[in-house]
N, C-alpha and C positions, 0 to 999 in steps of 0.2 A: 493438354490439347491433343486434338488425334494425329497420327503417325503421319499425315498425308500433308501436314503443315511443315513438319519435322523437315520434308522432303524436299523440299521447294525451296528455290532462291526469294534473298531479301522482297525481291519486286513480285514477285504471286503470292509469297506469304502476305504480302499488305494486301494485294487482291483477293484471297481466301478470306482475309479477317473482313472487308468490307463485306464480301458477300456474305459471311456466315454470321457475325456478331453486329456491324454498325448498322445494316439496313433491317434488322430486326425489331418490332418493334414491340419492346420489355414494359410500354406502360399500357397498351394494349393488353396483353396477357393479366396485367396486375388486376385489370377491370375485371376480367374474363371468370367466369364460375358456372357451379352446375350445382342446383340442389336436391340433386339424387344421391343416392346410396349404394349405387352398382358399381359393379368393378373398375368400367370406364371411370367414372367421376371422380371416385377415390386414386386413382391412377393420375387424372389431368390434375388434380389440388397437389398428390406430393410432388410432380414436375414443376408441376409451376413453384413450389416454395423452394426446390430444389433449384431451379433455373434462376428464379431472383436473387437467391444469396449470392448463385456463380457471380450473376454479375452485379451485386452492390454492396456486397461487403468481400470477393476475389476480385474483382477489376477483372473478370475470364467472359469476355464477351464470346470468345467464338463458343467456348463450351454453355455457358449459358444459353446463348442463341438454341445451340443443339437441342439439350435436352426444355427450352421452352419451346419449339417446335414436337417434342414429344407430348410436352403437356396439349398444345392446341390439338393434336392429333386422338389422343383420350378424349378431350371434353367433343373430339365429334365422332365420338363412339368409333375409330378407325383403332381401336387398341396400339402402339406400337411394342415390340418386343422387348425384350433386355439385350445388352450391347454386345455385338458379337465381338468374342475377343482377340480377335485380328484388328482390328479396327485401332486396336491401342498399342505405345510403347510396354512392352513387359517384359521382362528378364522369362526366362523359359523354367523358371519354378514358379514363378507369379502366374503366369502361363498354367502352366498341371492344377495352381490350387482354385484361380477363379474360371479356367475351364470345368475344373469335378464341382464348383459351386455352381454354374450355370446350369449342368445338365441337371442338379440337384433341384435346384428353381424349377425350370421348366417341368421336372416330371412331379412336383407340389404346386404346379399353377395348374389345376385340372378347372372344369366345368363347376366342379362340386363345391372345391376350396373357394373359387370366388366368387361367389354366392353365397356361399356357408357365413363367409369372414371377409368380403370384399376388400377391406381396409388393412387388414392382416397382410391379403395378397399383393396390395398394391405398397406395400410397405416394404415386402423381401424386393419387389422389384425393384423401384426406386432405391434404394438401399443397397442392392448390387449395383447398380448403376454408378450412384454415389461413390463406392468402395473401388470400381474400376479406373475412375475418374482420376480419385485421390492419390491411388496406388502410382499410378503411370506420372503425378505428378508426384510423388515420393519424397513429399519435404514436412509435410504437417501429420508429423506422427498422429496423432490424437485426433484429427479428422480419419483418419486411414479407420482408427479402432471404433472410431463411432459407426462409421457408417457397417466396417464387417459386423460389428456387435447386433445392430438393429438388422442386419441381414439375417444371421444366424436368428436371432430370439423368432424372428417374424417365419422363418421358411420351417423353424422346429416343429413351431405351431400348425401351418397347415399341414406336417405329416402326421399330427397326433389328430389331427380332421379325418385324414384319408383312412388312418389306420384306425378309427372308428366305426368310420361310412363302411370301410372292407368288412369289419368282426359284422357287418348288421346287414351281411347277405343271408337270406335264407334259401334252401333248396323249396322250389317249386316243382315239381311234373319232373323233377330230373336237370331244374336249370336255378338261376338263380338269379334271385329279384333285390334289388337295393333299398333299403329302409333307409330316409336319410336320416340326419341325425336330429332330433329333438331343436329345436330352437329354443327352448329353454335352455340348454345348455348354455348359450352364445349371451350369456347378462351385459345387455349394453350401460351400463354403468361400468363396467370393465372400462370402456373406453376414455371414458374422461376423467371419472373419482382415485383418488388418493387414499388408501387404506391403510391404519396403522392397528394392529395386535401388540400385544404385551404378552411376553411369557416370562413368571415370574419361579424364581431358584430357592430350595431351600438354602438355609445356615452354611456359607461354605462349599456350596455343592455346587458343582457344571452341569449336574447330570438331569435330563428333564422329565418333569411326570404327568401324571395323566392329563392336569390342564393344560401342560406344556406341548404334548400331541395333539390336541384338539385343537390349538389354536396354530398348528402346523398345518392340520389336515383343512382349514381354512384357507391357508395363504395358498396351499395346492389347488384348491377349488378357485383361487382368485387366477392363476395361472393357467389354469383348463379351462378358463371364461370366454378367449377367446380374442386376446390382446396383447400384444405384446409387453410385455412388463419388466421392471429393473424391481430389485429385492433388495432396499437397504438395512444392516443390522447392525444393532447398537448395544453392545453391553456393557452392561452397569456390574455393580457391587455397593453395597453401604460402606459406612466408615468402619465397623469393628476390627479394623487392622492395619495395619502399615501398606501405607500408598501403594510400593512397588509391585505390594502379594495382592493387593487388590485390581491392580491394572492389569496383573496375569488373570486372576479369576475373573474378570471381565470380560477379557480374551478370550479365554475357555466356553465361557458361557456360549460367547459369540460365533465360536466354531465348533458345539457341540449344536446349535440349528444352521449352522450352515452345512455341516456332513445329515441333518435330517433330512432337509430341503432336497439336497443332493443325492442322496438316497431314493427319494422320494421321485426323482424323476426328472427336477430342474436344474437347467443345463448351468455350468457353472458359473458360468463368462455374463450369467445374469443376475451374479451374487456378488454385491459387496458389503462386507465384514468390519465391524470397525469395533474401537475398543476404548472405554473414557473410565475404566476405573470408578473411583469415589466422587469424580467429578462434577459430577451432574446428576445431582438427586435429584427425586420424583419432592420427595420429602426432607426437607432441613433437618439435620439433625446435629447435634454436638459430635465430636470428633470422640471414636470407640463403641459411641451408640448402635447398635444391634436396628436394623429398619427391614420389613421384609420388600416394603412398598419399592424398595432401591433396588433388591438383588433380581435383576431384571435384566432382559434382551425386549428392545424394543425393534419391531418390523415394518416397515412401511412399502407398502406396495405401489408403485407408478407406474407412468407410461415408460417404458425403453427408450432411452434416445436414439429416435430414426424421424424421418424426415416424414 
């Protein structure tokens, strides 16, 4: 809750909470919608799903109220900003890192990004928002990481926009003109599909080939789409060996595309790695059997968890 409730005796704190959370009205908002595609709109839908959790699965009326008063202020196109960070309890390191994240937001929420990617934009916001929220209330580790998580993936995103839109100035007369970027780029199936690739290992090997990069240079293309995305990987091994060498080789597999991905340009914190050994074949096979169908990293591409 904000610092200014902190503040106050027993008897204004009940007066703040009435004015700010009880006279609010959260089933209003539930109704409330907009079926555009603009920055606004996408901005009022994550407040509002942001607002309604505060208050019905946290009991956080007054913060709920708050940021459902930001939603009602989006869907009437009055954009509201990201949370100034005075406004919160912070220890003065919380302070340096969601101050250098704010200024980071604000100078990737341009004209161009929220147009480009409106959903993208309104995603880093609400999502710092979120992350300020969580931090100051510093008890639900794992809300803290989702919300920085979907901050980062989402604010990464609109500087790979800007830093697009910038390479595609040309000199005119001695000045320079902005070519935006292709709409083609931006595949709205990005936003809602679920995509999984297979890249598959020879006999024993971690090390990946020429299929193996192509279906890399896909998952890249899914993550330059224009969504924020989480990157799960899965590797496998057949049976041709003892359980424990195979759960390493599966490992291996699994972090020999995870340092491609990462190489490749995406951010880490959007990568998780996992490893099942012999466990979970593609294909049954008797125990020692040689399968090439098994010796595999499976990928699947989703949305980021952000609000």
């Amino acid at each position: 809750m904000f610092h200014i409730i902190r503040n106050s005796t027993l008897g204004v704190m009940a007066l703040l909470i009435s004015a700010c959370g009880a006279t609010f009205d959260s089933e209003a908002l539930r109704h409330q919608s907009d079926d555009r595609a603009n920055f606004s709109a996408e901005l009022g839908r994550a407040y509002k799903k942001f607002a309604l959790a505060e208050i019905e699965q946290m009991s956080d009326w007054v913060d709920g109220a708050h940021f459902g008063k930001k939603a009602q202020l989006a869907f009437a196109n009055k954009t509201p900003k990201p949370e100034p960070i005075e406004n919160w309890w912070l220890t003065k390191d919380q302070k340096q890192i969601l101050g250098d994240a704010r200024e980071r937001l604000l100078l990737s929420l341009d004209r161009h990004s929220k147009k480009q990617i409106p959903r993208v934009a309104a995603a880093a916001q609400v999502n710092f928002d979120c992350w300020i929220e969580q931090q100051e209330e510093n008890w639900q580790a794992k809300d803290i990481e989702k919300c920085r998580r979907g901050f980062y993936a989402a604010v990464e995103r609109l500087e790979e926009v800007a830093a697009l839109a910038r390479s595609s100035y040309v000199p005119i007369s001695n000045q320079a003109r902005l070519i935006p970027a292709k709409q083609t780029l931006i595949d709205p199936r990005s936003e809602n599909e679920t995509r999984s690739y297979t890249l598959y290992f020879t006999f024993d090997k971690s090390e990946l080939d020429t299929g193996g990069h192509s279906q890399i240079d896909r998952v890249v293309r899914d993550y330059r789409a224009g969504s924020p995305v989480t990157i799960l990987l899965a590797g496998h091994a057949d049976r041709s060996g003892k359980q424990p060498y195979n759960l390493n080789l599966s490992r291996l597999r699994s972090e020999a595309v995870r340092r491609q991905l990462i190489e490749r340009g995406i951010p880490v914190q959007m990568i998780e790695a996992h490893a099942f050994g012999e466990s979970r074949p593609r294909k049954a096979t008797r125990d020692g059997k040689k399968e090439p169908l098994n010796r595999r990293v499976e990928i699947t591409v989703g949305r980021a968890p952000h609000l």
